[in-house]
mmCIF file of the N, C-alpha and C atoms, coordinates in Angstrom:
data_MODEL
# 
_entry.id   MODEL 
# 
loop_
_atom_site.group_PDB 
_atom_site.id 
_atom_site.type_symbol 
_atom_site.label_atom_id 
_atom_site.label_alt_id 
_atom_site.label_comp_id 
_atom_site.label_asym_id 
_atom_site.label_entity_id 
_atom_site.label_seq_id 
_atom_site.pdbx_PDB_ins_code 
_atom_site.Cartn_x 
_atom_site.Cartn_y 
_atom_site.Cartn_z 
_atom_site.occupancy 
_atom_site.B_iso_or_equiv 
_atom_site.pdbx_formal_charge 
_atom_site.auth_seq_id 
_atom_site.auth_comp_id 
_atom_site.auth_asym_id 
_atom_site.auth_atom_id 
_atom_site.pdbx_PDB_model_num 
ATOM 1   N N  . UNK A 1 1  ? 2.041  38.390  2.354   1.00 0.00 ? 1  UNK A N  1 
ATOM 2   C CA . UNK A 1 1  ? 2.533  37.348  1.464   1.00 0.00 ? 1  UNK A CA 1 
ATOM 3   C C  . UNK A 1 1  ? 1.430  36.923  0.505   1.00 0.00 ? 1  UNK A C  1 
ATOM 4   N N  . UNK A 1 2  ? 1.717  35.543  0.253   1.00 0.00 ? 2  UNK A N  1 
ATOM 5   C CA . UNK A 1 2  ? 0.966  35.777  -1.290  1.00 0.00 ? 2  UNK A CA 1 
ATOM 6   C C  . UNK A 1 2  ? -0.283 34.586  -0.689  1.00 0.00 ? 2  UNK A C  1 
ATOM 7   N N  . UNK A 1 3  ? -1.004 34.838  -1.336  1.00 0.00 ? 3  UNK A N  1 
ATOM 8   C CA . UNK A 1 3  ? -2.876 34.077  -0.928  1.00 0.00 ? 3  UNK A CA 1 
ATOM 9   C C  . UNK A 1 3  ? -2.632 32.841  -0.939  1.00 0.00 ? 3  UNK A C  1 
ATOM 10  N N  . UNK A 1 4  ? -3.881 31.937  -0.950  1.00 0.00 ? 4  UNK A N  1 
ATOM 11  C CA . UNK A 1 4  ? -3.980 30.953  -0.128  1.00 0.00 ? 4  UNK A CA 1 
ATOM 12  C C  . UNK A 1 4  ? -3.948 30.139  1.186   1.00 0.00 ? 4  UNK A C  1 
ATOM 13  N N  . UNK A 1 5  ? -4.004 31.261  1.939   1.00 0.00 ? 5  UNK A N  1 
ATOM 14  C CA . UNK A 1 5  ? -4.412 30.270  3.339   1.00 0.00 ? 5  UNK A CA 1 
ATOM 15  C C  . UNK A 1 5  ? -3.311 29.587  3.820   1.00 0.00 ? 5  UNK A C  1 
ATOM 16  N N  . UNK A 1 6  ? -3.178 29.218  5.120   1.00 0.00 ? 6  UNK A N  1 
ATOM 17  C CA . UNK A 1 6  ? -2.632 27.981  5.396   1.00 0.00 ? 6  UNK A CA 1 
ATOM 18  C C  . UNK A 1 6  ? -2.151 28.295  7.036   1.00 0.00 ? 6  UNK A C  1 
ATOM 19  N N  . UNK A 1 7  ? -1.361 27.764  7.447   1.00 0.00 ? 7  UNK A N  1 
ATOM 20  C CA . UNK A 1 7  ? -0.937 28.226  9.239   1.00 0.00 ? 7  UNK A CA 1 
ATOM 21  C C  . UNK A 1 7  ? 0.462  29.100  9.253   1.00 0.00 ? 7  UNK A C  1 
ATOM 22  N N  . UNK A 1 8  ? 0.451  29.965  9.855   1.00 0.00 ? 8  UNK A N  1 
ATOM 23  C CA . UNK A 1 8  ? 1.574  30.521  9.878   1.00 0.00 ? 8  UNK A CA 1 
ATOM 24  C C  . UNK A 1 8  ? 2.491  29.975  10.919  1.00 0.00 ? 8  UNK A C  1 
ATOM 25  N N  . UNK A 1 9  ? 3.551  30.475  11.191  1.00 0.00 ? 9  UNK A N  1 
ATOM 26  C CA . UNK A 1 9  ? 4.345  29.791  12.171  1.00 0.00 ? 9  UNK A CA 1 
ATOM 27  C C  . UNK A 1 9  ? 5.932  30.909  12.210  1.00 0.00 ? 9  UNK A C  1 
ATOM 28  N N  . UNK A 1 10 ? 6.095  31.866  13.198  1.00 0.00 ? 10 UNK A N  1 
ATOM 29  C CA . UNK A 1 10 ? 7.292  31.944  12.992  1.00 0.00 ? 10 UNK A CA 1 
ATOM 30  C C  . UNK A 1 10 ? 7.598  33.813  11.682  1.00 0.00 ? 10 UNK A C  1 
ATOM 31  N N  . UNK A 1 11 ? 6.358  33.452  11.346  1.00 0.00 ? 11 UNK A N  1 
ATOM 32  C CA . UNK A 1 11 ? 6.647  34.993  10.226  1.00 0.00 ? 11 UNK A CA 1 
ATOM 33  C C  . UNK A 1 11 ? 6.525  33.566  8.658   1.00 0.00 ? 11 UNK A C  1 
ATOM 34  N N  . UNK A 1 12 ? 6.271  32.308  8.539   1.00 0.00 ? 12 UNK A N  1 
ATOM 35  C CA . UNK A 1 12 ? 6.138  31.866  7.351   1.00 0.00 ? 12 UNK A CA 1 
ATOM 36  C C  . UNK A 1 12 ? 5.102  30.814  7.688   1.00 0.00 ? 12 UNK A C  1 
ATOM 37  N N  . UNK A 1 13 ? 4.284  31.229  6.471   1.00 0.00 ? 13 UNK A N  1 
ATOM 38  C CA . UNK A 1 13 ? 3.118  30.629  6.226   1.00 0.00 ? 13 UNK A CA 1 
ATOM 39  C C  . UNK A 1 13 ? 3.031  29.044  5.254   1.00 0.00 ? 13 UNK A C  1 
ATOM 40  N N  . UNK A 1 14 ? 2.764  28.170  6.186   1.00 0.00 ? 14 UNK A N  1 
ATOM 41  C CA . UNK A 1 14 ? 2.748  26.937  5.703   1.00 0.00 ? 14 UNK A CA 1 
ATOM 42  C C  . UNK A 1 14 ? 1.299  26.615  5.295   1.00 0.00 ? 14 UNK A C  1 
ATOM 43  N N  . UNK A 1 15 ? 1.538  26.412  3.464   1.00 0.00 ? 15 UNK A N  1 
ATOM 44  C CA . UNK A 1 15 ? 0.088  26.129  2.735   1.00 0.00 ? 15 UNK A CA 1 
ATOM 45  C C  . UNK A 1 15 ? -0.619 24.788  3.118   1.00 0.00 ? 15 UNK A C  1 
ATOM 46  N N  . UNK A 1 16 ? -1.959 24.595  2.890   1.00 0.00 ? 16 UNK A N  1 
ATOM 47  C CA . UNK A 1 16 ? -2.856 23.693  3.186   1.00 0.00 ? 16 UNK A CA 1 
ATOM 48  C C  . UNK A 1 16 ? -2.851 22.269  2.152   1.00 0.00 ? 16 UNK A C  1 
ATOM 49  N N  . UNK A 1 17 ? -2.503 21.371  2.461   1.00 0.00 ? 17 UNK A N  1 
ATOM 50  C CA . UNK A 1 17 ? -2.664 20.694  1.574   1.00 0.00 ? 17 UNK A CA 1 
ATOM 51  C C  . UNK A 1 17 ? -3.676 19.942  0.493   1.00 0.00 ? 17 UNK A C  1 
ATOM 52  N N  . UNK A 1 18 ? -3.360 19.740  -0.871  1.00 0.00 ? 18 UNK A N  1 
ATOM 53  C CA . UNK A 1 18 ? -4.812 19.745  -1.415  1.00 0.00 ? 18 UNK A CA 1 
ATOM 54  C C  . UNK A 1 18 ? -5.207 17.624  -1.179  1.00 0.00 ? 18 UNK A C  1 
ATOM 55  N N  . UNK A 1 19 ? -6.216 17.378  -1.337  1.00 0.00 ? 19 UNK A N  1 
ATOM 56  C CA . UNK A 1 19 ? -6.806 16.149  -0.608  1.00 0.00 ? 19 UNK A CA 1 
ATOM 57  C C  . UNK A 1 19 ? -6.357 15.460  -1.251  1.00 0.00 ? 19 UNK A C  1 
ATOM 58  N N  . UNK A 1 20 ? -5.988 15.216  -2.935  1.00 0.00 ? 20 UNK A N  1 
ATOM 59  C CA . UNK A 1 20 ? -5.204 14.486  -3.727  1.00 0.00 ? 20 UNK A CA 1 
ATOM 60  C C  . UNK A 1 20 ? -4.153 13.810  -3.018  1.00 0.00 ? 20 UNK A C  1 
ATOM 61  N N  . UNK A 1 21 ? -3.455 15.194  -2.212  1.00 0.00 ? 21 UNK A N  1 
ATOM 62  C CA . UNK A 1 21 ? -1.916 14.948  -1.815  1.00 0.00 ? 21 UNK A CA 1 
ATOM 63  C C  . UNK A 1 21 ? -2.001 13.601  -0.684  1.00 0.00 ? 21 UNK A C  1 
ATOM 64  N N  . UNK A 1 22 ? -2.868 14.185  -0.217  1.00 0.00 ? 22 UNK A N  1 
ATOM 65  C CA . UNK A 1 22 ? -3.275 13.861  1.554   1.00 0.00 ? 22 UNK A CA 1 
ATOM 66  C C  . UNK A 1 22 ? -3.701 11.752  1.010   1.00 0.00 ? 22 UNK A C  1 
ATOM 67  N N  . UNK A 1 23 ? -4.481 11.687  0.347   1.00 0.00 ? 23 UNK A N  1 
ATOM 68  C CA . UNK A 1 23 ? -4.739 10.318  -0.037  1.00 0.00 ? 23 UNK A CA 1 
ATOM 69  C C  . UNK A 1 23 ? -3.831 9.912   -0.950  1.00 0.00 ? 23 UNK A C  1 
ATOM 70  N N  . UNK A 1 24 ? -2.904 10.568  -1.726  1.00 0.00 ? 24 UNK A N  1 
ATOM 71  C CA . UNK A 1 24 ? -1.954 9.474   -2.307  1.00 0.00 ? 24 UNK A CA 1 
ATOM 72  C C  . UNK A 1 24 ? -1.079 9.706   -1.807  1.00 0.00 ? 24 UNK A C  1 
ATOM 73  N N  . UNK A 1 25 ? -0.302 10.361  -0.809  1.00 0.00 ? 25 UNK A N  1 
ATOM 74  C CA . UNK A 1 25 ? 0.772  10.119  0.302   1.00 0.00 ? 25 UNK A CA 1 
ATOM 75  C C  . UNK A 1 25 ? 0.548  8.716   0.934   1.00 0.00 ? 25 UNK A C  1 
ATOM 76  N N  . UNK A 1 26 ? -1.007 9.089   1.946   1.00 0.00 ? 26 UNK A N  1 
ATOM 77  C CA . UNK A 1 26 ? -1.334 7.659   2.837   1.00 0.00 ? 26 UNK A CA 1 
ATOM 78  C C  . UNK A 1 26 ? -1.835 6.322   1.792   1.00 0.00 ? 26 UNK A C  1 
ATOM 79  N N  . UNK A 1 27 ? -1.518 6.198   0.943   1.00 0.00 ? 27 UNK A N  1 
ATOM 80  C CA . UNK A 1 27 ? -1.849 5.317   -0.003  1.00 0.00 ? 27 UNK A CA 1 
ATOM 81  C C  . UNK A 1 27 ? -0.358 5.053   -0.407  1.00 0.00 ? 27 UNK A C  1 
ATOM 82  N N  . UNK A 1 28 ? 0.387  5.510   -0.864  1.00 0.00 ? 28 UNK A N  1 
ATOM 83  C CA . UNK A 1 28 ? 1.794  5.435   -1.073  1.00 0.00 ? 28 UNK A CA 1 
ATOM 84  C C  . UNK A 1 28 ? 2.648  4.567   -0.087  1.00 0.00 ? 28 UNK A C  1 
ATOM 85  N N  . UNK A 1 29 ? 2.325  5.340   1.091   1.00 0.00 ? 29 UNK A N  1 
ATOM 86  C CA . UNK A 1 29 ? 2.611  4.547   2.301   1.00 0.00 ? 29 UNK A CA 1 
ATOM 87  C C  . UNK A 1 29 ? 1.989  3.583   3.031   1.00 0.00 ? 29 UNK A C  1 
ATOM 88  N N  . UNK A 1 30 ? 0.680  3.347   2.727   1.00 0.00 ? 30 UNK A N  1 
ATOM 89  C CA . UNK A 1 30 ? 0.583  1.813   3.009   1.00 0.00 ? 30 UNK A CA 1 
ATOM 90  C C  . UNK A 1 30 ? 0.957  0.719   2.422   1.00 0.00 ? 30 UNK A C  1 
ATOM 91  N N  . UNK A 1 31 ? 1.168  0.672   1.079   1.00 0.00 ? 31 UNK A N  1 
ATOM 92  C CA . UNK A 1 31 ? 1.963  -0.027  -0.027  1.00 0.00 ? 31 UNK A CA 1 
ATOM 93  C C  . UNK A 1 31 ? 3.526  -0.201  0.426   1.00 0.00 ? 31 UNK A C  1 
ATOM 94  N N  . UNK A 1 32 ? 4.071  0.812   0.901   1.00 0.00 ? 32 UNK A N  1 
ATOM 95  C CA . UNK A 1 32 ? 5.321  0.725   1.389   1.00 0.00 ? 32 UNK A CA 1 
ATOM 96  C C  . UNK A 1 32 ? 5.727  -0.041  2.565   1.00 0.00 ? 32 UNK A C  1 
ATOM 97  N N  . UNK A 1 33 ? 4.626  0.033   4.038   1.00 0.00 ? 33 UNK A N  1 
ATOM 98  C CA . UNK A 1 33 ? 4.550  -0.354  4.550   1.00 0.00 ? 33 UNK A CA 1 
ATOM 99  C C  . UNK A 1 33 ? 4.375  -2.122  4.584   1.00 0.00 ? 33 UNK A C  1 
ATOM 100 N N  . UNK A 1 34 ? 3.201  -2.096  3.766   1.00 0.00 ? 34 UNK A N  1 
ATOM 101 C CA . UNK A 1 34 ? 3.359  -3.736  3.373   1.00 0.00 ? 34 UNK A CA 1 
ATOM 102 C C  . UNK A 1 34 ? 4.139  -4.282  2.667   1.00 0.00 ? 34 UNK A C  1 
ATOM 103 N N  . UNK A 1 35 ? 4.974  -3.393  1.640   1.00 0.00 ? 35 UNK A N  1 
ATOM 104 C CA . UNK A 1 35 ? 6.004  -4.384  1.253   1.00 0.00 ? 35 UNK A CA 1 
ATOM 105 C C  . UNK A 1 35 ? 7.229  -4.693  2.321   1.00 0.00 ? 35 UNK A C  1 
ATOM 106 N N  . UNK A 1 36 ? 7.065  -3.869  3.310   1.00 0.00 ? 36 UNK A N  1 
ATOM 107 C CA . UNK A 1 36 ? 8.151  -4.068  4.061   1.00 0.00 ? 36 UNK A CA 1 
ATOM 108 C C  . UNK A 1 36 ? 8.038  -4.986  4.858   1.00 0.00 ? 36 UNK A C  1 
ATOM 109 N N  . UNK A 1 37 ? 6.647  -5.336  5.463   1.00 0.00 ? 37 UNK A N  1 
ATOM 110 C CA . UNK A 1 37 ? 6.128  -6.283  6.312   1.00 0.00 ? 37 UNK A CA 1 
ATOM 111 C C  . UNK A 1 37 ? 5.978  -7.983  5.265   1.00 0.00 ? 37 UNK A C  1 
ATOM 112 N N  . UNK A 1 38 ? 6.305  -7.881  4.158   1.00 0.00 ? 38 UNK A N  1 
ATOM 113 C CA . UNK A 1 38 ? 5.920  -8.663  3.266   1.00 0.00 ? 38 UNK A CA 1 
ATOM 114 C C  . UNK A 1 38 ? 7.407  -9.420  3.473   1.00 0.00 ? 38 UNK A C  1 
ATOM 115 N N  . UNK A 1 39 ? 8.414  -8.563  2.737   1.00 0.00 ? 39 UNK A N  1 
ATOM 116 C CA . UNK A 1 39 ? 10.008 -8.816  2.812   1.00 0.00 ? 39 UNK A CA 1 
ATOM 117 C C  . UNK A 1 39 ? 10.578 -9.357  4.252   1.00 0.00 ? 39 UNK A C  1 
ATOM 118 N N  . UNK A 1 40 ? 10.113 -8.836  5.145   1.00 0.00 ? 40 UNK A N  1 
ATOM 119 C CA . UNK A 1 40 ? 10.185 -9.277  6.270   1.00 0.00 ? 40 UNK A CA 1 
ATOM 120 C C  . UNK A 1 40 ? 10.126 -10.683 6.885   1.00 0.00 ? 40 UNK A C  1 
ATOM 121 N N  . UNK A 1 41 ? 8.718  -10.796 6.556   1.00 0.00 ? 41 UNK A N  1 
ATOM 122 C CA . UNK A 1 41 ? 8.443  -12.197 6.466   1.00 0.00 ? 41 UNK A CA 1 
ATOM 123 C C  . UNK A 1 41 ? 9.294  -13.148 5.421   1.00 0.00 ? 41 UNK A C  1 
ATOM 124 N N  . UNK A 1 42 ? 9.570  -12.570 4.687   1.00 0.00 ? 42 UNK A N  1 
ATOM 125 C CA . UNK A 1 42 ? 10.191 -13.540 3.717   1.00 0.00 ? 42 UNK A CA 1 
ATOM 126 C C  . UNK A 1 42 ? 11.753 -13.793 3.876   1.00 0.00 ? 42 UNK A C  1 
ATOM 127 N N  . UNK A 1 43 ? 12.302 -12.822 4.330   1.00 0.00 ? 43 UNK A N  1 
ATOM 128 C CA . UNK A 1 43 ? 13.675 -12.880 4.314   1.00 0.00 ? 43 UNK A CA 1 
ATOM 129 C C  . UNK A 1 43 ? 14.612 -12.103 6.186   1.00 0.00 ? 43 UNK A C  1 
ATOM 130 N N  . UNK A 1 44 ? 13.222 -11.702 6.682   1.00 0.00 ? 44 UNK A N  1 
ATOM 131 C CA . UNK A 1 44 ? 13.616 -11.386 7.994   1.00 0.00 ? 44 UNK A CA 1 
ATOM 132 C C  . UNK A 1 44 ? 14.724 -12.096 8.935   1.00 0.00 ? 44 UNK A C  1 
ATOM 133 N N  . UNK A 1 45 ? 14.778 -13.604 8.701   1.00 0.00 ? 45 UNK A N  1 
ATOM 134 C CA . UNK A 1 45 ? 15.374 -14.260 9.452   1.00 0.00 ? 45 UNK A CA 1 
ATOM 135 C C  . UNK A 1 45 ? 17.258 -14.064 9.058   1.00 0.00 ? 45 UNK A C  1 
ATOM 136 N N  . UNK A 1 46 ? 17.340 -14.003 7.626   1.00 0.00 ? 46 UNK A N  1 
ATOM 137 C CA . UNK A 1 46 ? 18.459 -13.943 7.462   1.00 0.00 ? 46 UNK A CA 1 
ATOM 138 C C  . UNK A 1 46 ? 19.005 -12.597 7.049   1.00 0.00 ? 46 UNK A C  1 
ATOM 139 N N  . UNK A 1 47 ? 17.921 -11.444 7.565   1.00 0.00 ? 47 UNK A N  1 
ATOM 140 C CA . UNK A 1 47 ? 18.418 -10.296 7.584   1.00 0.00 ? 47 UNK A CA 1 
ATOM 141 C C  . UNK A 1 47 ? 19.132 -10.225 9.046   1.00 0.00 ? 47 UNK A C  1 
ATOM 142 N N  . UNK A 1 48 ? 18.738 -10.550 10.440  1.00 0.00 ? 48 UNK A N  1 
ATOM 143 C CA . UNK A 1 48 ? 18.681 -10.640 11.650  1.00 0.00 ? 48 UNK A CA 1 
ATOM 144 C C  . UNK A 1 48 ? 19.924 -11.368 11.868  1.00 0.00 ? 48 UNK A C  1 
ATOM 145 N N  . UNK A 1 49 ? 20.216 -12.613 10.390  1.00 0.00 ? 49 UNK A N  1 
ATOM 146 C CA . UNK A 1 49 ? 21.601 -13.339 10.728  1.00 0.00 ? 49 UNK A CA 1 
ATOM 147 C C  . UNK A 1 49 ? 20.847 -14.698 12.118  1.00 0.00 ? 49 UNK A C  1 
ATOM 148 N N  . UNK A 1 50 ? 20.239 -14.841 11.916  1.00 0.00 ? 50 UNK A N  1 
ATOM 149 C CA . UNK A 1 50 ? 19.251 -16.116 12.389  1.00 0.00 ? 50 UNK A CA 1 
ATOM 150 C C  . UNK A 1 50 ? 19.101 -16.888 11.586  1.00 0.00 ? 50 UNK A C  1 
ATOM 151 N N  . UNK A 1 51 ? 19.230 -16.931 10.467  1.00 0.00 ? 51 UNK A N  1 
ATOM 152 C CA . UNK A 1 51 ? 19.417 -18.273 9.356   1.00 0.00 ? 51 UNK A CA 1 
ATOM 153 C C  . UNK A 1 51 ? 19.972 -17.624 7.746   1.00 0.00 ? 51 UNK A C  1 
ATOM 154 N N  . UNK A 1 52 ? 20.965 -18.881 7.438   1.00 0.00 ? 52 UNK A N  1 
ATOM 155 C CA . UNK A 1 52 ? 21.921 -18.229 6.510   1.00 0.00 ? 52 UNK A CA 1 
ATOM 156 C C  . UNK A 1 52 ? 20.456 -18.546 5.048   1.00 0.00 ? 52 UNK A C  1 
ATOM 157 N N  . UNK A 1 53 ? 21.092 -17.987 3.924   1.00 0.00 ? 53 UNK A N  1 
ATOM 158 C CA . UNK A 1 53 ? 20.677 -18.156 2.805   1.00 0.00 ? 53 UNK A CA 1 
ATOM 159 C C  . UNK A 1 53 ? 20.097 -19.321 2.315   1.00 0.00 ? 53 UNK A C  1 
ATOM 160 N N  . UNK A 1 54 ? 21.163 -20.085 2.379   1.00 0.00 ? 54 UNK A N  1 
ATOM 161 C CA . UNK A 1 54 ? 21.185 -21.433 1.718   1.00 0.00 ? 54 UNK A CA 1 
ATOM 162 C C  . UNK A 1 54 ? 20.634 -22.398 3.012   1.00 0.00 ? 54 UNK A C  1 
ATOM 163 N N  . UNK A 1 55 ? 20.363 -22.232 3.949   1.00 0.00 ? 55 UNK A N  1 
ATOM 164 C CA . UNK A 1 55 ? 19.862 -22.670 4.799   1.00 0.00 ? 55 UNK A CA 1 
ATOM 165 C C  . UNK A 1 55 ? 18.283 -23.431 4.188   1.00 0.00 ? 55 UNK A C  1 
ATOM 166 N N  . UNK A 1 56 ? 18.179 -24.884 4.799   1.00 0.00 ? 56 UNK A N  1 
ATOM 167 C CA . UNK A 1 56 ? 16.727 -25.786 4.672   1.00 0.00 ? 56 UNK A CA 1 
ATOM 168 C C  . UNK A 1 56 ? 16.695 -25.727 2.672   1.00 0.00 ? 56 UNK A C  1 
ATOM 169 N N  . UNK A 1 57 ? 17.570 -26.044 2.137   1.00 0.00 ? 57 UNK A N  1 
ATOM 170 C CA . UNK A 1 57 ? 17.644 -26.360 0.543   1.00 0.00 ? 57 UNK A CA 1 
ATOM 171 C C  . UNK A 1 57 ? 18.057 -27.233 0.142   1.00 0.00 ? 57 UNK A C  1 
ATOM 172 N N  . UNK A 1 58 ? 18.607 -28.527 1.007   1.00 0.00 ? 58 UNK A N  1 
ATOM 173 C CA . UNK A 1 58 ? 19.328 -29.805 0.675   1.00 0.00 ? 58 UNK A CA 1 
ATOM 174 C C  . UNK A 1 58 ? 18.154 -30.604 -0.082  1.00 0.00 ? 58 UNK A C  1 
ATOM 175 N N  . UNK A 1 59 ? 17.290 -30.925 -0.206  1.00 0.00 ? 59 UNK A N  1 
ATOM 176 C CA . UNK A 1 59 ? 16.367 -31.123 -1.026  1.00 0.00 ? 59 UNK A CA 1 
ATOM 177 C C  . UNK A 1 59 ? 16.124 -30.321 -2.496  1.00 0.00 ? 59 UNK A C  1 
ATOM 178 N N  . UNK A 1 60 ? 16.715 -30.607 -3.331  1.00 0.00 ? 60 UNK A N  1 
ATOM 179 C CA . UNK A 1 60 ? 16.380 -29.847 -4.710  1.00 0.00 ? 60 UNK A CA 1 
ATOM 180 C C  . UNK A 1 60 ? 15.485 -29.918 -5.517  1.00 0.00 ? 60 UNK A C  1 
ATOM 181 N N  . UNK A 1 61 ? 15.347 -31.004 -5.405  1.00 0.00 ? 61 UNK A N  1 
ATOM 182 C CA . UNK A 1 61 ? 14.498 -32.064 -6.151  1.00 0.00 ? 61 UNK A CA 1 
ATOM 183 C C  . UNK A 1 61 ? 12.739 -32.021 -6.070  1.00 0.00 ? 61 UNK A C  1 
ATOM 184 N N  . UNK A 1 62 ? 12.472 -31.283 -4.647  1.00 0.00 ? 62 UNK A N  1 
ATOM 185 C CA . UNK A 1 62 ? 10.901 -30.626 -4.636  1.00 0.00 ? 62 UNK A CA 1 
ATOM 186 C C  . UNK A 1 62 ? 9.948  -31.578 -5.317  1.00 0.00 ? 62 UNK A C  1 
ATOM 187 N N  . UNK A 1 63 ? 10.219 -33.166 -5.007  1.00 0.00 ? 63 UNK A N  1 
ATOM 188 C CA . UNK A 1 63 ? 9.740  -33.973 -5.909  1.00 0.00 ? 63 UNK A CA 1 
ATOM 189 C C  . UNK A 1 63 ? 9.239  -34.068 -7.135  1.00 0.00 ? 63 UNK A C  1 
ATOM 190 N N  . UNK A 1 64 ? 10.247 -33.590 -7.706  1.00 0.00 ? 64 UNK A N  1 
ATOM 191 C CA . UNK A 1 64 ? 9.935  -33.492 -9.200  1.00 0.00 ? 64 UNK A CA 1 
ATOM 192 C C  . UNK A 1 64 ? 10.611 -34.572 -9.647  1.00 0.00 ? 64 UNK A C  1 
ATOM 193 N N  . UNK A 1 65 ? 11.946 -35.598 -9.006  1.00 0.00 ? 65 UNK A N  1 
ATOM 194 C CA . UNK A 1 65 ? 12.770 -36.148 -9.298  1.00 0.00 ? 65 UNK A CA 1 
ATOM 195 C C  . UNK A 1 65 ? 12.452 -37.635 -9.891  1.00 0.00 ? 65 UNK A C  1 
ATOM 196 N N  . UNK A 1 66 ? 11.028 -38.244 -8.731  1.00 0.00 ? 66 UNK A N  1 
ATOM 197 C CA . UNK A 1 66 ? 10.664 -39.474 -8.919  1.00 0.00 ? 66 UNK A CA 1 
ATOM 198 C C  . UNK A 1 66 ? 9.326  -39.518 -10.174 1.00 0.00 ? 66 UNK A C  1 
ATOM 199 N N  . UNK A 1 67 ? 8.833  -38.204 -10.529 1.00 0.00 ? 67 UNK A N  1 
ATOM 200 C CA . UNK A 1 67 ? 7.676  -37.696 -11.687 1.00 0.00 ? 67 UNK A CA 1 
ATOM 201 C C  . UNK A 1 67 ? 8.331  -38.044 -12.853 1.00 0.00 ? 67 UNK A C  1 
ATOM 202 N N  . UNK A 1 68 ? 9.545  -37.719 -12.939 1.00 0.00 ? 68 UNK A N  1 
ATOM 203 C CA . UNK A 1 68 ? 10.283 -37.800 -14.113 1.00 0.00 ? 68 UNK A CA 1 
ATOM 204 C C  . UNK A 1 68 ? 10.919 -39.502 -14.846 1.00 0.00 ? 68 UNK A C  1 
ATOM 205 N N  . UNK A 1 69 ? 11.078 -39.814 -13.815 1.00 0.00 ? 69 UNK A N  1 
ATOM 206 C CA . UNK A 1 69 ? 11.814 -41.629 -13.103 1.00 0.00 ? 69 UNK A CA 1 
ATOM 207 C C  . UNK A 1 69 ? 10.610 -41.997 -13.962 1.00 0.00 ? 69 UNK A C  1 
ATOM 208 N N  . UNK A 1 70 ? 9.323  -41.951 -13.669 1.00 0.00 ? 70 UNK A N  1 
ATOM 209 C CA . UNK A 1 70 ? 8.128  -42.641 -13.733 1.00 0.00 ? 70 UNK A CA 1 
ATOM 210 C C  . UNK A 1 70 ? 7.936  -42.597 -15.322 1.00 0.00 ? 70 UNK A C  1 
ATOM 211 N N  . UNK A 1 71 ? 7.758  -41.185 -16.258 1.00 0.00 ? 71 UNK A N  1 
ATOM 212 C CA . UNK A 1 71 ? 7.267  -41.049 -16.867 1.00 0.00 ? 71 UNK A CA 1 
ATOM 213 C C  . UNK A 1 71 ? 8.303  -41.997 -17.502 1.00 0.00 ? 71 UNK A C  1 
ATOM 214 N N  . UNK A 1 72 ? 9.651  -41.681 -17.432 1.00 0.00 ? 72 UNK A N  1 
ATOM 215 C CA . UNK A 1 72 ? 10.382 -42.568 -18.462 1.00 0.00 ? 72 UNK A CA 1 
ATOM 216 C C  . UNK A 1 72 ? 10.812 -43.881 -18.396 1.00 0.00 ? 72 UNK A C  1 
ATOM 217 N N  . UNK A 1 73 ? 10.493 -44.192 -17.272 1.00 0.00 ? 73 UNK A N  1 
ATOM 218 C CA . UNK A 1 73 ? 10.194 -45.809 -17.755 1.00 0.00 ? 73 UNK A CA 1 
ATOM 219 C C  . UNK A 1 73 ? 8.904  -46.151 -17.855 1.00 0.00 ? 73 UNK A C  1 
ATOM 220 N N  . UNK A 1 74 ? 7.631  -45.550 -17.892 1.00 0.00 ? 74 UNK A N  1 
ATOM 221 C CA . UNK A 1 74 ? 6.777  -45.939 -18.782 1.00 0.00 ? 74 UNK A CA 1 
ATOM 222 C C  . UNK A 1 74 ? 6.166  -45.662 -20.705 1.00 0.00 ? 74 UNK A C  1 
ATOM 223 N N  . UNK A 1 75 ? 7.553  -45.186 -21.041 1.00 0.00 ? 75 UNK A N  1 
ATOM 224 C CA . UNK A 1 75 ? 7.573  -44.563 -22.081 1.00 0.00 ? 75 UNK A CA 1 
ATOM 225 C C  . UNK A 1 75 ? 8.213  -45.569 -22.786 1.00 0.00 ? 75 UNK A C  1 
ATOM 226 N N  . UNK A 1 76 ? 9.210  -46.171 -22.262 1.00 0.00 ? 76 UNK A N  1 
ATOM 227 C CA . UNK A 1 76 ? 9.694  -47.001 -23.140 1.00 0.00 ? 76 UNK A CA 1 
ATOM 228 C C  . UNK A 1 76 ? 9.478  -48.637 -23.085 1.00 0.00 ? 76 UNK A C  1 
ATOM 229 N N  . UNK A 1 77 ? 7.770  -48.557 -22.246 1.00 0.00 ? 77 UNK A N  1 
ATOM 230 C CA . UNK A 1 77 ? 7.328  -49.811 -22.715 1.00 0.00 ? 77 UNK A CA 1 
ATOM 231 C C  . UNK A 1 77 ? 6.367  -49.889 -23.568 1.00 0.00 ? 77 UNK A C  1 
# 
């Protein structure tokens, strides 16, 4: 068969991989890995169906509500 090296197996020869491949595969996949561990954390609970969406949001207001109160009644003295 045709050159380059690599392991045979079977009557077919499996080529060697070049180091490029080898570090941006495992680089590819650690990125993947952490986004998954990332998402997880973030939305794990209501992937699992352990807490809905809209769940802990009755508060909208993230106190921005009484910042606003303030500025405008000191504006119009």
């Amino acid at each position: 068969m045709g050159g380059g090296g690599g392991t045979t197996y079977k009557g077919y020869t499996i080529p060697h991989n070049k180091r490029w491949h080898t570090v941006a595969g495992k680089g590819l996949c650690a990125v993947m890995w952490f986004w998954v561990f990332y998402r997880a954390k973030q939305d794990g609970a209501v992937l699992l169906g352990l807490r809905h969406p809209w769940d802990g949001h009755d508060d909208h207001s993230h106190g921005h509500g009484h910042e606003h109160e303030g500025s405008s009644s000191s504006s119009s003295h």
